[in-house]
N, C-alpha and C positions, 0 to 999 in steps of 0.2 A: 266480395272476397270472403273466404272462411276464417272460420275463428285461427284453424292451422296455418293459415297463409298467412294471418297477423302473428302470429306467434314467431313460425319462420323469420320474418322480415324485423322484427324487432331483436332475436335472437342476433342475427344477421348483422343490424346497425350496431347492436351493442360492441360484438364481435370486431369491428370495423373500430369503432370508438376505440376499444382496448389496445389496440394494434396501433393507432396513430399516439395514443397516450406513451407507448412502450417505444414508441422509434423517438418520438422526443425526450424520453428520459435516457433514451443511450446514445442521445446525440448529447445530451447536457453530462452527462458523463464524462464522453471522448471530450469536450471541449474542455473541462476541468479538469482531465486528464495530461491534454496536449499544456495548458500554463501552469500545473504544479511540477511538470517535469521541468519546462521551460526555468520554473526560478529555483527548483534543484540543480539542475548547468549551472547556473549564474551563483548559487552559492558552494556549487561546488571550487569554482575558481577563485570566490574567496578564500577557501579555506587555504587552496594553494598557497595564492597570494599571501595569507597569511602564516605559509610554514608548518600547517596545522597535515601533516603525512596522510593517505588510508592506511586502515589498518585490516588484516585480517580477520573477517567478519564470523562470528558461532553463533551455531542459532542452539535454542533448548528445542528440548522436543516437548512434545504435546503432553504426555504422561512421564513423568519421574523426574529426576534434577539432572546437574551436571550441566553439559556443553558439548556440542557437535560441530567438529573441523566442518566447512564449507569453502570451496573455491574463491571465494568471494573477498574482494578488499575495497575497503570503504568506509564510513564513518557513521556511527551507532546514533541515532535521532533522539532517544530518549536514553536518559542513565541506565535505567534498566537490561538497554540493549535488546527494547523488544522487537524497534523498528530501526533501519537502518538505508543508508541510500550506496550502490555502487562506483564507480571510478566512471561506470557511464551514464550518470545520472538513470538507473532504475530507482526503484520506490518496493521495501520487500518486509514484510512480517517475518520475524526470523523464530518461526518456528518449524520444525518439523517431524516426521516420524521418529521416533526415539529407537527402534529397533534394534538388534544384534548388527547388522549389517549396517544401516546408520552409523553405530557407535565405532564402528571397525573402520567402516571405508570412508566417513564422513559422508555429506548430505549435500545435497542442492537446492536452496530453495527457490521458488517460482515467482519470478518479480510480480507481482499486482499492480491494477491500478492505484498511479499516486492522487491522492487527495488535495484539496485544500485547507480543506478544517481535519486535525489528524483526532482520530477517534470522538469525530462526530459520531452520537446513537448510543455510544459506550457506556455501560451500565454505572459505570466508574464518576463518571461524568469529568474524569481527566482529557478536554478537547482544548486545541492549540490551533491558532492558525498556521499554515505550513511554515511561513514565510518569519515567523516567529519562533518555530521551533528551530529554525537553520542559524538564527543568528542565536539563540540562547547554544549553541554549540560552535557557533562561531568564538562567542565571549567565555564557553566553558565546554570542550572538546572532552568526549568522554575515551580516557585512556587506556590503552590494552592492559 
C-alpha cells in the first residue's frame, strides 16, 4: 500500500471517529435536554400550586440598556432576569436584538436548549444546578 493510501485511510478513520464522538455528544445533549425540561413542568406546577402567577417576560437586548416587550409569560430564573422558563415549560436566554424595530414592536426570543447545570463554562463562574435554581424561585419569585 502507498504512503497516500495510509494517509487516505487514517484521514478517513479519523474522520469516522469525530463523527461517532459528535453523534454521542448530541445525543447526551437531547437527553439532558429532554430531564431539564421534564423538572421545569414539575416546577412549573409548583409554582402554580404555590400561587406564584407568570408573569410577562422582557428580555434586554444585546447592546444598550432598557427592556424589550416579548410575547412571552412566565417566570424569570435568575434576579437578574437573564434567564427565564415559559407557561410551557421552554428554557430561554432573554436577550435579544436591541434595534429600532425591536424597541417598537417588541421581540421574540428563541427558546434554547434547557441545561442542567445553568451557566456551566461561564466566565463568571455563577453555575446552579437547574433543579436548585427553580426552587430558590420557588422560596423567592422574582417580581414584575
Amino acid at each position: 500500500m502507498s504512503a497516500q493510501g495510509d494517509q487516505e485511510d487514517w484521514s478517513r478513520h479519523r474522520q469516522q471517529v469525530f463523527e461517532v464522538k459528535e453523534q454521542a455528544l448530541q445525543a447526551a445533549r437531547e437527553e439532558e435536554h429532554l430531564r431539564a425540561t421534564s423538572t421545569i413542568r414539575e416546577a412549573i406546577a409548583r409554582f402554580r400550586d404555590a400561587g406564584i402567577p407568570p408573569i410577562p417576560l422582557r428580555a434586554r437586548p444585546y447592546t444598550g440598556s432598557g427592556t424589550i416587550r416579548t410575547a412571552l409569560q412566565g417566570w424569570y430564573l435568575k434576579q437578574d432576569r437573564s434567564l427565564a422558563v415559559d407557561t410551557e415549560g421552554s428554557y430561554y436566554v432573554m436577550r435579544v436584538d436591541g434595534g429600532l424595530l425591536s424597541r417598537l414592536r417588541g421581540a421574540t426570543p428563541e427558546p434554547t436548549t434547557a441545561p442542567l447545570v445553568v451557566g456551566r463554562g461561564a466566565r463568571d463562574g455563577d453555575t446552579f444546578r437547574l433543579e436548585e435554581l427553580l426552587r430558590m424561585r420557588l422560596e423567592d419569585p422574582v417580581r414584575p
